[in-house]
MARSE-466917 format. One record per residue (C-alpha): residue in one letter; x, y, z. Coordinates in steps of 0.25 Angstrom, whole numbers, m for minus. Example, Ala and Ser with C-alpha at 12.3 -4.5 7.8 and 13.67 -1.06 7.14 Angstrom:
BEGIN
 residuo     x     y     z
       A    49   m18    31
       S    55    m4    29
This chain:
BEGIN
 residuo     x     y     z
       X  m234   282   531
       X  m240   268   530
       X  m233   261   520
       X  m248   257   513
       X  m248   271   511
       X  m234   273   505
       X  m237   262   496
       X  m249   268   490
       X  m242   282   488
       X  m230   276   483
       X  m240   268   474
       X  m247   280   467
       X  m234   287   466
       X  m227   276   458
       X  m238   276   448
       X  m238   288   444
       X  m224   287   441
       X  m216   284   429
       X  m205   271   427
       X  m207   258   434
       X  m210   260   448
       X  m223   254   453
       X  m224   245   442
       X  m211   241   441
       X  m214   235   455
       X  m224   228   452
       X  m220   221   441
       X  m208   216   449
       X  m216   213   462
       X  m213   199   466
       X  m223   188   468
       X  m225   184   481
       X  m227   169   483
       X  m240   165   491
       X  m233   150   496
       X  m245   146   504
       X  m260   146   508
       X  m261   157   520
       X  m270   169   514
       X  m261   180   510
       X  m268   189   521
       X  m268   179   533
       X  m266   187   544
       X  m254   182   554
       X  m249   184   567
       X  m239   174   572
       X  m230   162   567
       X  m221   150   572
       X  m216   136   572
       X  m227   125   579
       X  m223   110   580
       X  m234   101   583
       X  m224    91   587
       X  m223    83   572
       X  m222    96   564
       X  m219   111   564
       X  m230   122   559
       X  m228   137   557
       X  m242   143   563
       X  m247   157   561
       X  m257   163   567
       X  m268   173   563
       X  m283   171   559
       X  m279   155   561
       X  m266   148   566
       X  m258   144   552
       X  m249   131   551
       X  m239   127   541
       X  m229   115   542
       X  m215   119   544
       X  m206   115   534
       X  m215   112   522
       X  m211   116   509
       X  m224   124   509
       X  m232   130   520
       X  m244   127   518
       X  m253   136   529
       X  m265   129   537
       X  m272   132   551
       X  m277   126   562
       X  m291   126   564
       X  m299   137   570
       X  m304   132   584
       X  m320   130   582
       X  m323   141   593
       X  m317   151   585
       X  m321   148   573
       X  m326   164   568
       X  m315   172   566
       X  m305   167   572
       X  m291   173   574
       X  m279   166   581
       X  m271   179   589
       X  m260   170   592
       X  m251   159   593
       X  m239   152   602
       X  m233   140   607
       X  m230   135   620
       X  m223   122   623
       X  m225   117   607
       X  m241   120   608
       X  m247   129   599
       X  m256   138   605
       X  m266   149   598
       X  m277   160   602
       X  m289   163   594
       X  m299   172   594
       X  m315   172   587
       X  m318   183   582
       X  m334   183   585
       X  m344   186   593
       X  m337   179   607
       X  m323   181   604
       X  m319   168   606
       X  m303   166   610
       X  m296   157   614
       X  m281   150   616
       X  m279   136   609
       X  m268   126   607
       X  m266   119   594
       X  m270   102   595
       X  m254    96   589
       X  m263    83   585
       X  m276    90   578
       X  m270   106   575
       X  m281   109   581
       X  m283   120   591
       X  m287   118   606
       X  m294   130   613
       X  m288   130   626
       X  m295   142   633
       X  m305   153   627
       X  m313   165   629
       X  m324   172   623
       X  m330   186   623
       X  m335   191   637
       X  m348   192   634
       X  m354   194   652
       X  m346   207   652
       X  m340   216   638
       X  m334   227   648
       X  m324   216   652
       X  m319   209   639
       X  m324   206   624
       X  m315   195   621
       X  m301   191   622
       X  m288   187   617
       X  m277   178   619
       X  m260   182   612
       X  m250   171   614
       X  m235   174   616
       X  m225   164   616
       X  m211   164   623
       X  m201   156   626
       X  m205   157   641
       X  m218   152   636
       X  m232   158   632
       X  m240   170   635
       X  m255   173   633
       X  m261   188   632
       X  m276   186   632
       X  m282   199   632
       X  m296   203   633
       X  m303   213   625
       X  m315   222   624
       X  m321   225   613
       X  m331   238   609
       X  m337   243   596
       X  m325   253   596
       X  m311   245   602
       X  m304   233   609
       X  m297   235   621
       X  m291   226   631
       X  m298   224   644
       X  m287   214   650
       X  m275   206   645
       X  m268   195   654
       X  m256   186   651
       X  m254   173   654
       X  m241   165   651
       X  m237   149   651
       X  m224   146   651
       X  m216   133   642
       X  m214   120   647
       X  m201   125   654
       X  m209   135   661
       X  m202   131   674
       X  m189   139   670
       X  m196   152   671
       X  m195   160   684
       X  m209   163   688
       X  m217   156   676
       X  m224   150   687
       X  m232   164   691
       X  m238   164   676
       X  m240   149   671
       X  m250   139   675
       X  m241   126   668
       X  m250   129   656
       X  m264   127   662
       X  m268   137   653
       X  m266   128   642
       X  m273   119   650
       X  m285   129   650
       X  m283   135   663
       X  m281   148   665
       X  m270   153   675
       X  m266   168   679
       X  m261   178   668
       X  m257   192   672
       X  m263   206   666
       X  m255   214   656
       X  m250   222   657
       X  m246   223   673
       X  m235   233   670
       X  m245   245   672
       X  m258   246   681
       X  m262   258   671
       X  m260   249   660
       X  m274   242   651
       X  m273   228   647
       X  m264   226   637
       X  m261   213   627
       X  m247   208   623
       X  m241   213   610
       X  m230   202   611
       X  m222   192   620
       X  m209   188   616
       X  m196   179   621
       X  m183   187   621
       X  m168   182   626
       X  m168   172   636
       X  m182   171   644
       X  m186   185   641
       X  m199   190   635
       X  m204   204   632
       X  m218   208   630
       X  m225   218   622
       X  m238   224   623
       X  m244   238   623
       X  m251   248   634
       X  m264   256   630
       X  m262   272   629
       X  m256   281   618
       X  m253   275   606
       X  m242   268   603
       X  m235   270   615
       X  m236   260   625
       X  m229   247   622
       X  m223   240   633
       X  m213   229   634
       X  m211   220   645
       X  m200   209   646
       X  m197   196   655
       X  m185   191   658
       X  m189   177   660
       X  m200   178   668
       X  m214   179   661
       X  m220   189   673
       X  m209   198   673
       X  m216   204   661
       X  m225   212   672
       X  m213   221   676
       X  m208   233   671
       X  m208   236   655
       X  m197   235   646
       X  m191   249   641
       X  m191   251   627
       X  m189   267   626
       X  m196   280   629
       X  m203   281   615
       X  m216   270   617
       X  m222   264   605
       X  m231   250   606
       X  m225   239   604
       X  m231   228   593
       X  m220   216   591
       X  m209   212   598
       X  m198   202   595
       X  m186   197   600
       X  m174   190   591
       X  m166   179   599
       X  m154   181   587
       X  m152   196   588
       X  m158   194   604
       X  m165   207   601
       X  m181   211   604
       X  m188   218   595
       X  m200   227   595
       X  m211   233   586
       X  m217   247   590
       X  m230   255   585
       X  m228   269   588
       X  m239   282   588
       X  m231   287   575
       X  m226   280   563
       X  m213   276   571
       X  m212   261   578
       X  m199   259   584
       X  m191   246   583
       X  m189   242   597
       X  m178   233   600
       X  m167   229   608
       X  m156   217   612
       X  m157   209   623
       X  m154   214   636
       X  m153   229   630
       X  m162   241   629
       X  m173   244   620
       X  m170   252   606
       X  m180   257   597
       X  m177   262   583
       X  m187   270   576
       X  m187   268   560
       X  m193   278   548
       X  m205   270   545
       X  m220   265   551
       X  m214   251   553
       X  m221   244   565
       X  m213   231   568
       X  m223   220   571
       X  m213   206   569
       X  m200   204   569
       X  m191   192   565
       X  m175   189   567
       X  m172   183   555
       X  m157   184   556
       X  m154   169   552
       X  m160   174   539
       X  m153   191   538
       X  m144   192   550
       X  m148   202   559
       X  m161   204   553
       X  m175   205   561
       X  m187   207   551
       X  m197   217   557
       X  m212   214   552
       X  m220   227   552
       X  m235   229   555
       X  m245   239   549
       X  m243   253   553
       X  m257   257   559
       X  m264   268   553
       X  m275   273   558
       X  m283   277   546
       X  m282   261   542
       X  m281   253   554
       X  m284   240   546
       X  m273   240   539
       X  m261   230   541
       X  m251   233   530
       X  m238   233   534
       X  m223   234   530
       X  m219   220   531
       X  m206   220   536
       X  m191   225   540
       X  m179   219   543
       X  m173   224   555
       X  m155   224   554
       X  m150   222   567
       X  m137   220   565
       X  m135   232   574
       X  m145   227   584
       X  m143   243   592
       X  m148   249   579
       X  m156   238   570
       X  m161   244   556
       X  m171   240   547
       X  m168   236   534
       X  m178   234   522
       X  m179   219   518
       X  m167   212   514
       X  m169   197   518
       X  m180   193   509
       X  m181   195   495
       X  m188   210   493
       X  m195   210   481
       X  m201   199   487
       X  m205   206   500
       X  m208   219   494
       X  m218   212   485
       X  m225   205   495
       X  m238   209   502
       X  m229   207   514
       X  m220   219   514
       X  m234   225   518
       X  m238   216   529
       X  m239   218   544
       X  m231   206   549
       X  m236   201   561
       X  m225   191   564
       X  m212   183   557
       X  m208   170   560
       X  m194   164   555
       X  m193   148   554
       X  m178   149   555
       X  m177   132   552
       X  m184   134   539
       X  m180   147   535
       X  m195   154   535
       X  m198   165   539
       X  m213   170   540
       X  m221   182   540
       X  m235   184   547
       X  m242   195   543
       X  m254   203   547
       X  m260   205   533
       X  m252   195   522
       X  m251   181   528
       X  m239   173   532
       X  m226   175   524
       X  m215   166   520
       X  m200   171   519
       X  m191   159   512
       X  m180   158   507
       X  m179   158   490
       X  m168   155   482
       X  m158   166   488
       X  m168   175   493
       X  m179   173   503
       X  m193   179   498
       X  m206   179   506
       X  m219   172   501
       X  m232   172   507
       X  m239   161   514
């Protein structure tokens, strides 16, 4: 059942009972601090480290591009001004970093659909548009408007621009192409010459990508849920094919070089779920993966390097959207962020159940555990033990860790006293 629902049993029920219950809870319910001045609802999708070669800055991304100064005893939250073009309702889909640039993509939300790729300006944090697109307006059977997602890995960085169309009833996609520049040491990567241009298209010039997926003729245009580094040189990407719901996500894998992705799929099983996250942990050297199954059941998918895939299906509607090693923190521990569950009578809804810490002592057989790293009345208390975390990011030199969610804003994990407690940013 969706836990919204639960809650609001449970609710009714504790009220009309006799002794403390209910109201024993809520007199006991802990303040949660609100530290800093992001809106308690700011919606976020990723987060990490940026120098701009004097000083360090956490940014975020979401409706704008959030920075904060690293290592100030308060994080006080600004952003980086919204590019003039885009200035009606704008959202920022992504960001990444390639070869210490910070780079973002944007999309208006009017009448053109203006988007567009930009690199940040070091000297004025400012953003410079270095290619865009607007709506197709000659031909609306072709496209409406597009779309660009960046991935980051240690090979370098990919670009998914997808196209969409639009009708009163539905968006699909009518094409979706990759491109890929590889880092400043591009030139220790066989084949990296097939699919780079020596960053011309940060230059502003385009140069060949490749449709997706190419692992099946049959196949409609697909975007990419995700692109990770694993071991070594290795990446794996996820993404999902049209048809039956809830069945049909594939995962492919490179060794080292970034075409071989365009070969066979990886086998994760018989049973076939989407795929919606997937992470890899360079401490336990295990890859992880969020599922979204027909039923109430998504299976964690996971699996040591070099090994096969396992999946372990567990009694509840958890669907793992982020995960996080934080093992220098709870040995063996990997926190597993959840999303909403959809149902379809609310589709709008984005409650969520916060999130779980995976054991992985035994890495054949990890477990979930309820949380035991963090102070609980804290958690439970908190609006976050609801939210659909979109992303974590831990800052292991000053002993942060973050959580961006979906419907709460950005949270703060620190360290107080003997127990570490979350406050909201």
């Amino acid at each position: 059942m969706k836990k919204i629902l639960f809650n609001l049993l449970l609710i009714m029920i504790l009220a009309g009972c006799s002794g403390d219950g209910i109201f024993y809870a809520l007199e006991n319910e802990e303040r949660i601090v609100d530290a800093n001045n992001m809106g308690d609802h700011t919606p976020l999708d990723n987060m990490f480290i940026y120098s701009d070669g004097s000083s360090k800055y956490y940014v975020a991304n979401g409706t704008r591009v959030w920075y904060s100064l690293v290592g100030a005893d308060t994080n006080s939250w600004n952003t980086f001004p919204v590019p003039s073009a885009y200035s009606k309702y704008p959202t920022f889909p992504s960001i990444a970093q390639l070869d210490g640039e910070l780079y973002a993509t944007i999309i208006s939300h009017e009448a053109n659909y203006r988007s567009g790729l930009l690199k940040l300006d070091r000297a004025t944090k400012e953003w410079v548009e270095i290619l865009y697109d607007v709506k197709n307006d000659s031909s609306l059977s072709d496209y409406t408007y597009s779309n660009m997602y960046l991935f980051d890995t240690k090979q370098g960085l990919y670009i998914n621009k997808v196209y969409y169309y639009k009708d009163s009833s539905e968006v699909s996609i009518k094409n979706s192409r990759l491109y890929f520049y590889a880092t400043a040491d591009e030139g220790t990567l066989a084949g990296a010459d097939e699919l780079t241009a020596s960053h011309e298209l940060i230059a502003g010039i385009d140069f060949p990508g490749f449709n997706i997926p190419a692992i099946s003729a049959e196949s409609d245009p697909q975007r990419i849920v995700d692109i990770v580094s694993g071991n070594g040189l290795e990446s794996y990407m996820i993404y999902n094919i049209d048809g039956s719901a809830n069945k049909n996500g594939v995962l492919a894998y490179s060794a080292s070089n970034p075409s071989s992705f365009f070969t066979t799929p990886e086998n994760t099983g018989t049973d076939k779920y989407d795929f919606i996250s997937i992470y890899y942990s360079s401490v336990q050297d295990m890859v992880f993966m969020g599922t979204e199954g027909s039923s109430d059941t998504h299976p964690l998918f996971y699996k040591q390097t070099g090994a096969d895939w396992k999946s372990k299906a567990f009694n509840n509607d958890y669907e793992f959207a982020a995960f996080c090693d934080i093992d220098s923190i709870q040995s063996k521990t990997i926190l597993a962020g959840t999303r909403a569950f959809k149902d379809p009578s609310n589709s709008s809804s984005n409650l969520g159940d916060g999130y779980i810490e995976i054991d992985v002592t035994n890495p054949e057989d990890p477990s979930l555990q309820s949380n035991t790293f963090s102070e609980d009345n804290n958690y439970s208390s908190s609006d976050l033990e609801d939210a659909t975390i979109n992303n974590f990011f831990y800052d292991s030199d000053n002993d942060r860790l973050y959580a961006a969610t979906r419907n709460y804003g950005l949270w703060l994990n620190t360290k107080e006293g003997n127990d570490r407690e979350w406050s909201q940013e």
